[in-house]
Structures are given as C-alpha cells and as structure tokens.
N, C-alpha and C positions, 0 to 999 in steps of 0.2 A: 289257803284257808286254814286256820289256826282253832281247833278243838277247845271246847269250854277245859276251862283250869279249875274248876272247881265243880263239885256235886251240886251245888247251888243252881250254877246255869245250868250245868245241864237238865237239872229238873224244870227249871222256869223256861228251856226251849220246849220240854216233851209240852209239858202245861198248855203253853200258845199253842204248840201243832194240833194239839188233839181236841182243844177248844175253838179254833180256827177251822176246823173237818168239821167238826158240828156244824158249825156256823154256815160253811162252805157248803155243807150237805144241804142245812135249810132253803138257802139263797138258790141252787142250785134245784132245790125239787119243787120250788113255788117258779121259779123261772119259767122249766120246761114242764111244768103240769106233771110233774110224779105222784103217785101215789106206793108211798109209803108200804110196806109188808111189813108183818111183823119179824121178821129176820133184819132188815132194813133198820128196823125202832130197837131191835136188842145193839145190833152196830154200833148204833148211836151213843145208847145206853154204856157200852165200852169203852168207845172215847169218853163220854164224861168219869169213867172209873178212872181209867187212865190219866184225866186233868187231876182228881181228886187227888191218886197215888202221889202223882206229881209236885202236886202245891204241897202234901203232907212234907214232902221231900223237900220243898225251899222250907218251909217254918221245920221241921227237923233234920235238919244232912246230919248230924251222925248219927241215923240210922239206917244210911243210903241202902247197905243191903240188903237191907226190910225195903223198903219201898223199890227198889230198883227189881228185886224174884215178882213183889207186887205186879209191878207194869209188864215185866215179861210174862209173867201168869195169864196176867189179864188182854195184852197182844197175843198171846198164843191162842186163848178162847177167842179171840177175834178171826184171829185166820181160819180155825174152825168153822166159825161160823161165816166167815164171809166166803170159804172155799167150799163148804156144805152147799148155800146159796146159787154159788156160780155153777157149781152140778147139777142142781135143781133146773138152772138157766140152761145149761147146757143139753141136758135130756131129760123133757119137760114131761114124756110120758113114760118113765120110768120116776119120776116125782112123786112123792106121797105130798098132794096140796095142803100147805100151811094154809091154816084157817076153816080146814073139812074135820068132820068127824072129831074126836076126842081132842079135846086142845093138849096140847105140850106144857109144861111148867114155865117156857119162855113165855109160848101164847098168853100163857095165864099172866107173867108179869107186864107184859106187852101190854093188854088190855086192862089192869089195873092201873098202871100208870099213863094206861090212854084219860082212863078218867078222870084222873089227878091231875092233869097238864095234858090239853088234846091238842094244842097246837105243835108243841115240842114231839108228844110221844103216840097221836092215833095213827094205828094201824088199819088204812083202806085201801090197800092195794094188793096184789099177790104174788105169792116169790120166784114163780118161775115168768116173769113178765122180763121183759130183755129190752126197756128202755135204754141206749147207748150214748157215750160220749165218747166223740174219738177212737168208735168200734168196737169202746170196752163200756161194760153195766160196770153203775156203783159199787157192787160187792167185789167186782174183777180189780176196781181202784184202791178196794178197801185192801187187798190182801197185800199189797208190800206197801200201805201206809203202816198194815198193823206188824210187819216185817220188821220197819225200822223200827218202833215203836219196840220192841223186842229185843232189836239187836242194842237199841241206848240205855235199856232196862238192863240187859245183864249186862252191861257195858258199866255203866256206873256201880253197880253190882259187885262184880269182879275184878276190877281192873287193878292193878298196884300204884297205878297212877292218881288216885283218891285217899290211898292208903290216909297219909297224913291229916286226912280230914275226918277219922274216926270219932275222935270224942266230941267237936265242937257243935 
C-alpha cells in the first residue's frame, strides 16, 4: 500500500472518510431504528468540521499546516467527546443525563441546529443508551475513526515529507 504523495490527497481521503461516517452514521441509525443523543449529533457535527477542514485543504495545500492542527484539533474534540459518551454507556448511573436539567452549550447547539436541519441534526435519543454493532456503541466506533482522523491531521501537518509542497 503506497501513502498519498501529496497534501492534496491526503486531504481529499480525510474529506470522503469523514463525509462517508456521516453518511454511514445516517444509513446506519434509520436502518437499526437509533435515536440520535445529542452527543451522538455533536459527533456528527465533527465529522462535517473535519470534511470542511479538509476540502479547505484540497482548494488550499499550502497551508497544510493550518488545516492539518485544524483536523487534529477537531479529531481530538471528537475523542473527547466520543470517550466522554462511552463512559456515560459504560456507567449509566454515575451519568449526569444529557438532555436533564441545565442544558450544556453542546445541548444548546445540538438543538439549534435540530431546528435548522432535523433530519441531519435532531436530537431524540439519550447518551447513555447502549445500542450495539458488533458488541461496540457508535461512540466506542467513533473513538479510533476520530484517532486516525488525528493521526493524518498531524501527519500532513508535520511530516517532511510534504515539505516541498509549501507554497503551492
């Protein structure tokens, strides 16, 4: 297997992966009847930052290093948040229930852009619900999607193998 030679693809793979997870997520939560948390709709919300970061990154590679801190910025907030989630799953009554009492600034954007676009982004499910595929919950999936997602971010990022593709 032979690694992109240029910042270009490698941006235009993250772009497909993490627009494809969207995509995969929807397909996959009208399939087996999921309802959506608002943890679950921030996830989401990350991949599409992450395609954004990314396409920035095909229409400008030399600024890979800007957009490359970007996607590992934004993968890292993912793990967070999809490892927060999985704890939640994991020990349900030590959980503070997403969705009770005081909403979160998440909550709040969650259901803001529920209302903008409800097919894409409402929030009617709840986050310590333990819907599984192949033994593992979405959020347990989410955490080495958003992994790689991280490791190609500071990869294009840093690498000396891009060097040459600074000014173009």
């Amino acid at each position: 297997m032979t690694l992109p030679n240029t910042p270009r693809a490698v941006f235009a793979l993250i772009a497909l992966a993490a627009a494809g997870l969207v995509a995969a997520g929807l397909v996959i939560g009208e399939l087996m009847r999921l309802n959506p948390c608002p943890l679950c709709i921030f996830q989401r919300v990350l991949y599409l930052l992450l395609a954004f970061w990314a396409l920035c990154g095909v229409a400008a590679p030399g600024a890979r290093r800007t957009w490359g801190l970007l996607i590992a910025a934004t993968a890292a907030a993912g793990i967070a948040t999809a490892g927060y989630q999985s704890w939640m799953q994991l020990y349900p009554e030590l959980a503070v229930q997403c969705g009770y009492g005081e909403m979160s600034p998440i909550e709040r954007l969650v259901e803001w852009l529920g209302m903008q676009w409800p097919f894409m982004f409402m929030a009617t499910g709840f986050c310590t619900s333990k819907e599984s595929i192949l033994g593992l919950t979405m959020a347990n999936w989410s955490i080495p999607c958003f992994l790689a997602f991280l490791v190609a971010g500071a990869w294009v990022a840093l690498s000396r193998r891009f060097r040459r593709y600074r000014f173009r």
